[in-house]
C-alpha positions as CSV (number, residue, x, y, z in Angstrom):
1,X,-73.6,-6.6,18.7
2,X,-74.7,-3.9,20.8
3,X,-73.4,-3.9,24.5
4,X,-76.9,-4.6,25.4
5,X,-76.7,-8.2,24.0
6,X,-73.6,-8.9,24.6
7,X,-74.2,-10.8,28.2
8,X,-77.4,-12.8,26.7
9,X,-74.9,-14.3,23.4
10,X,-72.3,-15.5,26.4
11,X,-75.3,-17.2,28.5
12,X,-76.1,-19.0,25.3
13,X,-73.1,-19.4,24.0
14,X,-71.9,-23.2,25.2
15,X,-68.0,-22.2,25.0
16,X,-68.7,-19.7,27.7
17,X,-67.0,-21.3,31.4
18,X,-69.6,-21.3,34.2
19,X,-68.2,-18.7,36.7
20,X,-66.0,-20.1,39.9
21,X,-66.4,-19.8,43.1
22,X,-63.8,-17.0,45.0
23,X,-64.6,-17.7,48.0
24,X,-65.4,-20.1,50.9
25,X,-69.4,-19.6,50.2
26,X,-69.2,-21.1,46.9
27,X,-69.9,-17.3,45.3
28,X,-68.3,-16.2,42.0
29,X,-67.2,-12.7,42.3
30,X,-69.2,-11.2,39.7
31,X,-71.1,-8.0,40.3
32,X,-74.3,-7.5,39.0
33,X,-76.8,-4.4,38.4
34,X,-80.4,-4.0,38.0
35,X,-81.7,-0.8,37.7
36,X,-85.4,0.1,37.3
37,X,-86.8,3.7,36.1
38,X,-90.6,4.5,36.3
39,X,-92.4,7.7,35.2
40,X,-95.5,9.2,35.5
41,X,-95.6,12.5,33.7
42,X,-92.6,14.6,35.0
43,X,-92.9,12.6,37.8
44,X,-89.5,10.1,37.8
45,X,-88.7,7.2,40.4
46,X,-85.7,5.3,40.2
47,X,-84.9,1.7,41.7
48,X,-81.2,-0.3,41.7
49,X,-80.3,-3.6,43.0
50,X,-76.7,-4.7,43.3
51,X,-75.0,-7.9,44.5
52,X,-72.8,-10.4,43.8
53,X,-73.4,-13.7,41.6
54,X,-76.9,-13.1,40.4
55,X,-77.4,-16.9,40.6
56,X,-76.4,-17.5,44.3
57,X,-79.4,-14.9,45.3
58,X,-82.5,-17.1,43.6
59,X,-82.6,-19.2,47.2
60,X,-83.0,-15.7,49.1
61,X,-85.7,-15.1,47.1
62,X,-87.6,-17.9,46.8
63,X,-87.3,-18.8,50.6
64,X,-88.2,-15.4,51.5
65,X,-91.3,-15.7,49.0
66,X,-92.5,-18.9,50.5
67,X,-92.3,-17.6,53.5
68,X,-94.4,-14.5,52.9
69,X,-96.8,-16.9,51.2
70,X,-97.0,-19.6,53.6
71,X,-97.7,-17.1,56.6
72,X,-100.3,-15.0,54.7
73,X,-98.3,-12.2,53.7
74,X,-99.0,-11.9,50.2
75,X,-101.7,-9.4,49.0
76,X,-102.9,-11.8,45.6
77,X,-103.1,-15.0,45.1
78,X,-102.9,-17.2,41.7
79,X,-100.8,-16.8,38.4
80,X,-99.3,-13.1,39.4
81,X,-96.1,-11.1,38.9
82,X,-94.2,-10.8,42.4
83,X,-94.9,-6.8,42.3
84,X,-98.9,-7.6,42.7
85,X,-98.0,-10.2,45.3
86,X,-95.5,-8.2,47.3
87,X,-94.5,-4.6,48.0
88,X,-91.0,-4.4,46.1
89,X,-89.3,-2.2,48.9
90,X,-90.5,-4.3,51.7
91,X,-89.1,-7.5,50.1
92,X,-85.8,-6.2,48.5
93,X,-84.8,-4.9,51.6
94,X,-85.4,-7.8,53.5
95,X,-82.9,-9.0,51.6
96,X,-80.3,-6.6,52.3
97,X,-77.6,-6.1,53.6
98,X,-76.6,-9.5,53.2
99,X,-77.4,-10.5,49.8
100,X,-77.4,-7.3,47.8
101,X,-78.0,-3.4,48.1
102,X,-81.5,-1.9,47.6
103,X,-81.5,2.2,46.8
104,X,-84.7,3.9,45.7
105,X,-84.7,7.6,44.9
């Protein structure tokens, strides 16, 4: 199994413990990584997210997305993906510092 797979096979797998919390906030202490590359041409953008316990930041996000949607902030409307609702930079870093890191090069 490539590396790649690896993390999906332990989601599924039902042996695999549900992470604990290390801390008073109810995190688990692991890190995780998204990273985004885009290229037009020669042209190459690059995007990373980083936090800690990808599950604890789904509230952030769907509170800051109501929000957004509730006051009129969102540029589409209907069955979209959150890129043609929101501008990305604008709503992962409203979510910085204190959820994750946003870089963009």
């Amino acid at each position: 199994m490539t590396s790649v797979a690896a993390p999906i096979a332990d989601i599924r797998d039902p042996d695999t413990p549900a992470p604990t919390a290390s801390d008073e906030s109810g995190r688990s202490s692991q890190i995780f990584v998204m990273e985004a590359i885009a290229r037009r041409g020669s042209a190459e953008r690059r995007a990373a997210v980083r936090g800690r316990d990808i599950y604890a930041i789904t509230a952030p996000i769907v509170v800051e997305a109501t929000y957004r949607v509730v006051n009129g902030l969102a540029k589409r409307t209907g069955v979209v993906a959150a890129g043609e609702v929101f501008a990305a930079q604008d709503f992962l870093m409203s979510l910085s510092p204190s959820h994750l890191s946003f870089e963009m090069q």
